[in-house]
N, C-alpha and C positions, 0 to 999 in steps of 0.2 A: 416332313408330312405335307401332302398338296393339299391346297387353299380350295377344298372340294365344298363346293355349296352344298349339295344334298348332303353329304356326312357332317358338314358343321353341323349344319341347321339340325340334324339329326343330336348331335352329342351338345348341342348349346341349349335345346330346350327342356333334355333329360337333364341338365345340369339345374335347367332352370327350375326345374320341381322339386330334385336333390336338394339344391347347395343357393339358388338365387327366387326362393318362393316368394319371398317378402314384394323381391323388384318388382314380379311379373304381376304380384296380388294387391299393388296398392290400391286406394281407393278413387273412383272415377271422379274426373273433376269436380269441384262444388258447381260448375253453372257450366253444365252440359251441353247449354244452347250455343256456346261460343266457343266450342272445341271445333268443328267443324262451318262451314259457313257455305251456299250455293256457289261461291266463285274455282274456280279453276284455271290456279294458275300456275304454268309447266316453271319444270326448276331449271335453272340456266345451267346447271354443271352437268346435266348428264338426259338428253334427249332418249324418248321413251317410243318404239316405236310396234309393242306389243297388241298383237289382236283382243281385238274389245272382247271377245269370247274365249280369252286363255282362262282356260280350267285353275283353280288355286292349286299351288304346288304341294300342298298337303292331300291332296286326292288325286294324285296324279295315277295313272296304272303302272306298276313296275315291268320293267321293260325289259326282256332277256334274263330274270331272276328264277332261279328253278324255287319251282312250289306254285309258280303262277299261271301254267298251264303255257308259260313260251316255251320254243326247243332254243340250244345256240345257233341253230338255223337260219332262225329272222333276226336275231341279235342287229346284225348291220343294219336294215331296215327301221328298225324301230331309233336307232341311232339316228341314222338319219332323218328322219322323221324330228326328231328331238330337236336335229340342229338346225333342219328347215324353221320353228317354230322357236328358234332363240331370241333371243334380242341382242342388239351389238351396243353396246354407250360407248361413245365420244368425248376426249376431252381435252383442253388445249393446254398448254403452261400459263398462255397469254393470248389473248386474240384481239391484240393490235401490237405491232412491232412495227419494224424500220429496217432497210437493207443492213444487213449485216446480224441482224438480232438471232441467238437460237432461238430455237421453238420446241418444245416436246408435244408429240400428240401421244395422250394414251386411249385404250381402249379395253372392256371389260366384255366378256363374250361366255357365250357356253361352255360347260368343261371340256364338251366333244369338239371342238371347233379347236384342230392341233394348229393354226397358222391364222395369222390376221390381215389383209393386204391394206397396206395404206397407200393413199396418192393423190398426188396434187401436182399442177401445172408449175410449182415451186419447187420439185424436187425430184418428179418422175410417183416411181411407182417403188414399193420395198416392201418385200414379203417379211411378214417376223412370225417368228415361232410364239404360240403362247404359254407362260407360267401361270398357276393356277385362272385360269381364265384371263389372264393380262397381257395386255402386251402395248408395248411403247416404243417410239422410235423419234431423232432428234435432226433435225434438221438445221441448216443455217439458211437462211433467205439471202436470197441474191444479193449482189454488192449492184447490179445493176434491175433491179426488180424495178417494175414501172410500181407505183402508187395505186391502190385500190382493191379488192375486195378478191379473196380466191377462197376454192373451196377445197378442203382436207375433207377425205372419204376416209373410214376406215370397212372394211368388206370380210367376211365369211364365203362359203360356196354359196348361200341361201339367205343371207342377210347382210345388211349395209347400213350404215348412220354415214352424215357428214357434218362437217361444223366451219365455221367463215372465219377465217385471219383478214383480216385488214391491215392491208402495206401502205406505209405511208414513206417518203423518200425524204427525210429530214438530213441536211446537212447540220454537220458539229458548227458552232458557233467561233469564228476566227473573234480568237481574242490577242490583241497585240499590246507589248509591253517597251516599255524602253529602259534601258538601265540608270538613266536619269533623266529629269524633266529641265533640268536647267543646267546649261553649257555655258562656257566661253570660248572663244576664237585656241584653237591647238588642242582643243579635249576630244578625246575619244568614246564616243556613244553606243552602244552594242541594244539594234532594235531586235526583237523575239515574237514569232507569231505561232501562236496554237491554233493547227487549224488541222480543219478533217484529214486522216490519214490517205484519203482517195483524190487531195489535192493536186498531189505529183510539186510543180512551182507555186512558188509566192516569191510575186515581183514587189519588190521594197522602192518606194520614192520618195522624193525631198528633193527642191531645190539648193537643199546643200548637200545631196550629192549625187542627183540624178535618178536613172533607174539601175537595177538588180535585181534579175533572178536568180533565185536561191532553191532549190530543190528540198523539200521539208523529209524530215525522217524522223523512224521510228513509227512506234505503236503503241497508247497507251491509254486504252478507255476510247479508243476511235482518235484519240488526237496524234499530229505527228507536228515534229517543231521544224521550224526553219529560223535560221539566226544569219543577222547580220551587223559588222563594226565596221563605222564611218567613223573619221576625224573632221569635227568642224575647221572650215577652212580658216587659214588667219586673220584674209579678210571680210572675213562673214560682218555683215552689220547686224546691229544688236535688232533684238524683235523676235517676234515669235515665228517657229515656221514648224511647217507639217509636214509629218512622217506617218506615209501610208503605207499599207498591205494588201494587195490583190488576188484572189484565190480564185480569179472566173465565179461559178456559179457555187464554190465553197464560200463564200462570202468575200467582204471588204472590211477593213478600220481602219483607223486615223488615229494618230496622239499628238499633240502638239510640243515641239521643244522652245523652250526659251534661252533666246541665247543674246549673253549682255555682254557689252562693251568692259566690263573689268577688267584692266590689264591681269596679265596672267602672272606677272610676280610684282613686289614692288622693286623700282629702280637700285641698283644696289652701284657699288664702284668702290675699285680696291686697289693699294697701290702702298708702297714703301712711305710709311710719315716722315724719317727724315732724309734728307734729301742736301744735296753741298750744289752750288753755282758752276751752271755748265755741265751737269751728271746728265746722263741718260734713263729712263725710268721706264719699265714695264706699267701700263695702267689696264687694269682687266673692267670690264663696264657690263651687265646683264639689266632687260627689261622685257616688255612686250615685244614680243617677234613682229608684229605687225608694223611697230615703226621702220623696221627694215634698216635705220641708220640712228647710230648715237653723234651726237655731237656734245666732245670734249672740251672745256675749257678749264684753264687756271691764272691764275694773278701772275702764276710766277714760271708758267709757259713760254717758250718762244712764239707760237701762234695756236690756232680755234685747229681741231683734230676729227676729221669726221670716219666713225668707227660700223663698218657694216658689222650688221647681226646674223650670226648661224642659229639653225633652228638646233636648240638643244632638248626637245619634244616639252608637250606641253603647253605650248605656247608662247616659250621662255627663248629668247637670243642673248645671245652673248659673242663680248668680242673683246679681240688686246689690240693695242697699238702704243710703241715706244713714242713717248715723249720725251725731249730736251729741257729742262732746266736751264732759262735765260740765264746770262751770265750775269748781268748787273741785276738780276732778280732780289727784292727786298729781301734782309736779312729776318728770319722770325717766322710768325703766322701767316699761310698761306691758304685760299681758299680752292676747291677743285670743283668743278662743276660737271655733271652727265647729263643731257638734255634728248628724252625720246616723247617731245610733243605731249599729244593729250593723254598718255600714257604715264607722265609725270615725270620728278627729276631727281636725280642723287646728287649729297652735298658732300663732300668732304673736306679733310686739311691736312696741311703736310707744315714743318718746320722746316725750313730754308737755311744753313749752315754753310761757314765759308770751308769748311773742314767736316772730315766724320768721325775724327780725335776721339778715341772716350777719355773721357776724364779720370786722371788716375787720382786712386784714392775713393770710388766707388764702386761698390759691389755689390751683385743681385743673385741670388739662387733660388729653386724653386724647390719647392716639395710636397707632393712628388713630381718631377720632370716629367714621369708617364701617367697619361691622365685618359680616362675612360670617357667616352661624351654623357654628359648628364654628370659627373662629377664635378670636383672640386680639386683646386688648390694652392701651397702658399709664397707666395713671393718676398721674400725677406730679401731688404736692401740695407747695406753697412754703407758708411759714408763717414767723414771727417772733414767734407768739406764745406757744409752748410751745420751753422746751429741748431742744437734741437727747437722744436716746435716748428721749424721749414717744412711746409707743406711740398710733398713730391708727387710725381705721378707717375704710378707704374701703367706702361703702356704696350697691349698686348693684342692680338686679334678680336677680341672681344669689345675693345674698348679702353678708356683710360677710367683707372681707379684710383682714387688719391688714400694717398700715408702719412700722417703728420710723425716726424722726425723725436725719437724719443734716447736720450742718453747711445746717441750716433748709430740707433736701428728705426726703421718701420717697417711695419707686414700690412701687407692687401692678401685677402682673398679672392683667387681666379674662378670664377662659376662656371664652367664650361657647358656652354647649352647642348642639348638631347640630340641637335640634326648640327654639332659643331662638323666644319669637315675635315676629315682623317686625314692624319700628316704632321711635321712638323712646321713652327713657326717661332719668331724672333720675339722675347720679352726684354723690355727696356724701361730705365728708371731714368724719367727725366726729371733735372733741376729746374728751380725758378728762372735760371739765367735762359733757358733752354739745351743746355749743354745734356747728352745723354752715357749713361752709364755703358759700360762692356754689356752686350747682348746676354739674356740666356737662353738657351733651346727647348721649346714646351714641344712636347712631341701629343700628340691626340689620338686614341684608336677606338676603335668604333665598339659599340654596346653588342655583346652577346642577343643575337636573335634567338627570341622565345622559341622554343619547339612547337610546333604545330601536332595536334593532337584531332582523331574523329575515331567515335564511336557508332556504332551502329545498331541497333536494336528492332525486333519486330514485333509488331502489337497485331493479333495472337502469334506465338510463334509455330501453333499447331493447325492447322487449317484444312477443310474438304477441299475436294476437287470441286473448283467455280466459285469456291470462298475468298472475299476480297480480304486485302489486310495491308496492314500501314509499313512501312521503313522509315523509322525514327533516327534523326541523323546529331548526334553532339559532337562539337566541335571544341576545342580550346586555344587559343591563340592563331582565331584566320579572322581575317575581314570579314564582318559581317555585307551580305551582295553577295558575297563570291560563288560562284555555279558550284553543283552537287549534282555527279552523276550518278544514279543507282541504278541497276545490271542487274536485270531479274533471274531466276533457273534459263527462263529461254533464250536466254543471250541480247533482250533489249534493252536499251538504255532510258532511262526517262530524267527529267530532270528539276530542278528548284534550288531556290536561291538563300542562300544564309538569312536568318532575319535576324534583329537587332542583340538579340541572346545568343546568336551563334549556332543556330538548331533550322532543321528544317523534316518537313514529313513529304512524304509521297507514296499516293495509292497505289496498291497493286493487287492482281486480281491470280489466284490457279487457274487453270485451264481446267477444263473441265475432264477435259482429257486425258488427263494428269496424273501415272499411277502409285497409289501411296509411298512413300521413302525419304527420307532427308536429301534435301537443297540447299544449295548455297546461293544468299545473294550477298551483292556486294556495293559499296558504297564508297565514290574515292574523292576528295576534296583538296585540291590544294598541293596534288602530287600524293597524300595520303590517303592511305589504303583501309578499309577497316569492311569486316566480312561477318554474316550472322547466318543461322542454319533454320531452314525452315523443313518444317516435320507436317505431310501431308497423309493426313489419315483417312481412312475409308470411311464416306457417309455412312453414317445410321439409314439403314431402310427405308421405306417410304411407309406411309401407316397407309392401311389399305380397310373400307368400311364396306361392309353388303346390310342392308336394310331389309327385312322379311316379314310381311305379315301372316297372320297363322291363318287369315281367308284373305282372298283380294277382290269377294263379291259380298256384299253384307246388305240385309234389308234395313231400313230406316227406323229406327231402335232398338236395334242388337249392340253388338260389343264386338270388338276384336283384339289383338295381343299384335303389338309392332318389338319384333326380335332386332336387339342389335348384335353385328357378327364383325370383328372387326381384327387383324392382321399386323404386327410388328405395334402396338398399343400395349395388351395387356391393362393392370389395373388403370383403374381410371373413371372419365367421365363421358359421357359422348350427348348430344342436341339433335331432339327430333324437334323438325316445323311441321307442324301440320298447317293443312289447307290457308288457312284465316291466318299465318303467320304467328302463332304462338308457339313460344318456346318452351318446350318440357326439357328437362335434363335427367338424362340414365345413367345410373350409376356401371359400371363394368368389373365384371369381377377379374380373377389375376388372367383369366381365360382372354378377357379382352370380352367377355359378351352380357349381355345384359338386357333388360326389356320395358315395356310401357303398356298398359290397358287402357282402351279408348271403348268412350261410347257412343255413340252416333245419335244426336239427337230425332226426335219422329219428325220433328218440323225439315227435315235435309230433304232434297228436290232428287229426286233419282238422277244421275251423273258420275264423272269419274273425277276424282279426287287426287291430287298429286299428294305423300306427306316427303319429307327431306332430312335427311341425319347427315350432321359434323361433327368429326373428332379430327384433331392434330392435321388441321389443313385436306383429312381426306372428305367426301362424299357422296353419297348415295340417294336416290330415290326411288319409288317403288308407287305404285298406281293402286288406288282402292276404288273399286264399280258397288255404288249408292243403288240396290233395286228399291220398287216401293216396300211399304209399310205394309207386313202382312195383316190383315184382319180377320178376328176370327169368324167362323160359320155358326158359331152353337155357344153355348154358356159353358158348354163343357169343350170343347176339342178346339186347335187352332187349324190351320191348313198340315198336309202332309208333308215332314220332311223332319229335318234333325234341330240337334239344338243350334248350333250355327246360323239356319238361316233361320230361326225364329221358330220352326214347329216343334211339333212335342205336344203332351199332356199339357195345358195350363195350369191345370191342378197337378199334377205331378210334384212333389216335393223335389222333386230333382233342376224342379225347371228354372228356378233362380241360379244353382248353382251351374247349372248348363252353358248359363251366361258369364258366369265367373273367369277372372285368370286363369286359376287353378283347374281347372278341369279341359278349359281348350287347351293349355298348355301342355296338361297330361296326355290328352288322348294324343294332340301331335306330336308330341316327342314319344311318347308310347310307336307310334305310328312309324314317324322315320327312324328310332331307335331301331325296329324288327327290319327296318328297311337295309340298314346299315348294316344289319350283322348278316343279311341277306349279301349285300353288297362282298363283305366280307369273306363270307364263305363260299 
């Protein structure tokens, strides 16, 4: 059924004397003087551009209806005629936006009025069809629109409204992040700019590592990312330094990195403990890569050993170099030295033996020989050649742990640390004398890695087209930092970062464009894949309001009846303002229509009157023309004319009720009721 004004208005106020008498008949305000007020002020949603002498739509003459003396002859004429005399309203989504923004213009027009032209220096010109008197059309504003004021016309063949958008050229805000604020000489830093999608480069600087342009990508809310990873140099000196982003006229930022002198691991140095006079010896030595060279010594060396460092990332060097065992080197405790500067130093010791004999008659097993890192295990040593209570030391990569001697056994337990390194290595039981036991083989393998897990979720999972909505991302055993890419229906990627829970969100928006059906987006972290379905359903309609008064000329203490008529609503409420900004509220029946009686106080100045009806984001307004106060000629008669504009008998019993709801209500729905079935037939 089409959204026909004359047949609503026709079946809304027969309804209203039916089914909604109570609405139409409540009683006039308590203080009549402050319903109406001499000001006149236009409604900002819908420009009125109606001649001051439009006849009220309730006495209008019917037009091409047989019984009224037209043939179908002049039928087109008097249409036209109609459409010459229509009114057009205008209306905006928004009237101020920014390149790139949509815009909806709509527009409300006569039922005869089959096409609406809209047009602007923003989009051209676009003929649209009309649906019951409506018609809308969406634009995007330039990506290159200058700033400033333009005008949206919507046109008829005979009539025309326009309404002003205001373009403002706002660039997105560059916001730049870094993956951390504090470094040391071999770390690697991953700087990130969000910055307007129409950027194209962002050039990255620092004196630690120059310039780079980086091309930004992507699309997501206007923004597009650009990334980039530098390694502070080794030998970066410590302090602070700045990392910028340049976008031209998308903007600029700056973050500061601090970056300290800490060596990058502490000095370590590893090498066989015992050792016979005149052996050869691998010595392995790791510190700050910045020293560039270790310098080796020992007691029981033939000379000072200088060991270059390779960069093993991170910041970390490491190096081997075979040293000689003097030959007349002290027999026993030996101390070993690693020397990389201000970087710091490794100490160790070796025992010095004229032979690597083991001692027979002692013996050492483990259990278990295969040990997990982060585990544990036991070292049982048998001997017969020291007395119990002889303190012993089982000596293993870890360190030395002492066993006091008990009926010819002692056990240590071996704690193998969580980053121990995978392999094996040599456990030995040394005597007080220093003499060492037959070796055993501790073999070490590495910890089962956790499996990495991401979940994905969307909050709503159902959505309109141009409905924004979140991607909820859970994680379980990933680094919190670590990047999360999520991959909308359109194929873009947008992205964020684990935070300390292991979760992260990001918005995303339907296209508007977009036609109902299930999507997939997806979310992948870490090499791991996790995928959610998103269900885009068709908006609910637009609620659509017409505002009607049953006169739109009234003398200055009469009455009139403001009809609400309203479109995809149904039951409910709907907000008339009149002139002086007071709110009355209408109740609507399951029809969606409903009404208000107003009285015009005699103190109102003859003028035109705006009133304004809201329901569910729609509105309407409608013009009321204030003549004078009729007065009468005689004690008995007032001037000539009906009850509407104040005449009639005074004494007439009927004349109070003339001015009632119920009776303007009756006769006009009486009126366009016959009109309708006119229509009809």
């Amino acid at each position: 059924m089409r959204f026909n004004k004359s047949l609503a208005v026709a079946g809304a106020l027969g309804l209203a004397v039916l089914t909604a008498g109570p609405a139409l008949a409540e009683p006039v305000p308590a203080d009549p003087q402050t319903s109406v007020t001499p000001e006149t002020p236009k409604p900002e949603t819908a420009e009125k551009k109606a001649p001051e002498t439009k006849a009220p739509e309730t006495s209008k003459p019917e037009t091409g209806k047989p019984g009224n003396g037209q043939t179908p002859e002049n039928k087109p004429s008097e249409q036209a005629a109609e459409e010459r005399h229509a009114e057009v309203k205008i209306g905006l989504s928004t009237y101020e936006a920014k390149a790139g923004d949509q815009v909806t213009v709509r527009a409300h027009t006569s039922r005869f009025a089959s096409t609406v032209t809209f047009s602007s220096d923003l989009f051209g010109t676009k003929t649209v069809a009309t649906d019951r008197g409506f018609a809308e059309y969406t634009f995007t504003v330039p990506a290159q629109a200058d700033s400033g004021t333009f005008k949206v016309t919507a046109a008829t063949r005979y009539t025309s409204a326009s309404a002003d958008l205001k373009v403002t050229h706002v660039a997105k805000e560059l916001k730049l992040g870094l993956s951390t604020y504090e470094a040391k000489a071999g770390d690697q830093v991953t700087v990130r700019a969000h910055v307007d999608s129409r950027a194209g480069d962002v050039i990255f600087s620092s004196d630690l590592f120059g310039a780079k342009p980086v091309q930004a990508k992507g699309d997501s809310d206007g923004y597009a990312v650009a990334e980039y990873t530098f390694t502070v140099p080794a030998q970066a000196d410590s302090g602070t330094f700045a990392v910028r982003a340049d976008a031209g006229r998308y903007g600029k930022d700056s973050r500061d990195l601090k970056v300290s002198e800490k060596a990058s691991i502490e000095p370590r140095i590893g090498m066989k403990d015992k050792v016979v006079r005149g052996e050869q010896v691998v010595v392995d030595v790791a510190g700050d890569l910045r020293e560039g060279t270790a310098i080796l010594s020992g007691d029981a060396f033939e000379r000072v050993y200088h060991v270059p460092l390779k960069d093993q990332g991170n910041g970390v060097g490491r190096g081997q170099v075979t040293v000689t065992i003097a030959k007349d080197a002290k027999l026993g405790y030996s101390e070993v030295r690693a020397d990389f500067g201000r970087w710091g130093k490794a100490v160790g010791s070796i025992t010095v033996g004229e032979s690597a004999t083991p001692i027979v008659g002692v013996g050492l097993t483990l259990d278990p020989s295969t040990v997990v890192q982060g585990k544990s295990t036991t070292a049982s040593v048998t001997t017969k050649a020291v007395a119990d209570g002889t303190v012993v030391k089982v000596k293993w990569a870890g360190g030395e742990i002492p066993a006091t001697v008990k009926d010819g056994k002692a056990v240590a337990v071996l704690n193998v640390p969580a980053d121990a390194a995978v392999g094996a290595s040599k456990v030995v039981a040394v005597l007080p004398s220093g003499q060492v036991s037959a070796p055993a083989t501790l073999t070490v393998v590495a910890a089962p890695v956790p499996v990495a897990s991401v979940t994905l979720r969307l909050e709503p999972p159902f959505v309109h087209p141009g409905q924004s909505y979140y991607a909820g991302v859970t994680t379980k055993n990933v680094k919190p930092g670590t990047w999360v890419t999520v991959k909308d229906p359109g194929g873009k990627k947008h992205y964020a970062k684990l935070d300390a829970y292991g979760t992260a969100r990001v918005k995303l928006t339907a296209p508007k464009s977009v036609k109902p059906g299930r999507y997939t987006v997806l979310a992948t972290v870490a090499g791991k894949v996790s995928t959610a379905t998103l269900t885009v359903v068709k908006p609910a309609p637009k609620a659509q309001v017409d505002l009607v008064l049953s006169t739109n000329k009234v003398n200055a203490g009469g009455k009139f009846s403001a009809l609400v008529l309203t479109k995809h609503v149904g039951k409910g409420t709907a907000t008339i303002v009149d002139p002086n900004g007071k709110h009355f509220t209408v109740k609507l029946n399951g029809h969606g229509v409903g009404g208000k009686k107003f009285y015009v106080p005699t103190s109102v100045k003859p003028g035109t009157y705006w009133f304004k009806v809201y329901v569910n984001g729609a509105s309407d307004a409608e013009k009321l023309t204030v003549k004078p106060k009729v007065v009468a000629q005689s004690l008995a008669l007032t001037p000539q004319g009906g009850a509407a504009t104040g005449g009639g008998l005074s004494g007439s019993p009927l004349a109070g009720v003339a001015l009632g709801g119920l009776l303007i209500a009756g006769g006009v729905g009486s009126a366009l009721f016959g009109r309708r079935k006119a229509e009809q037939a």
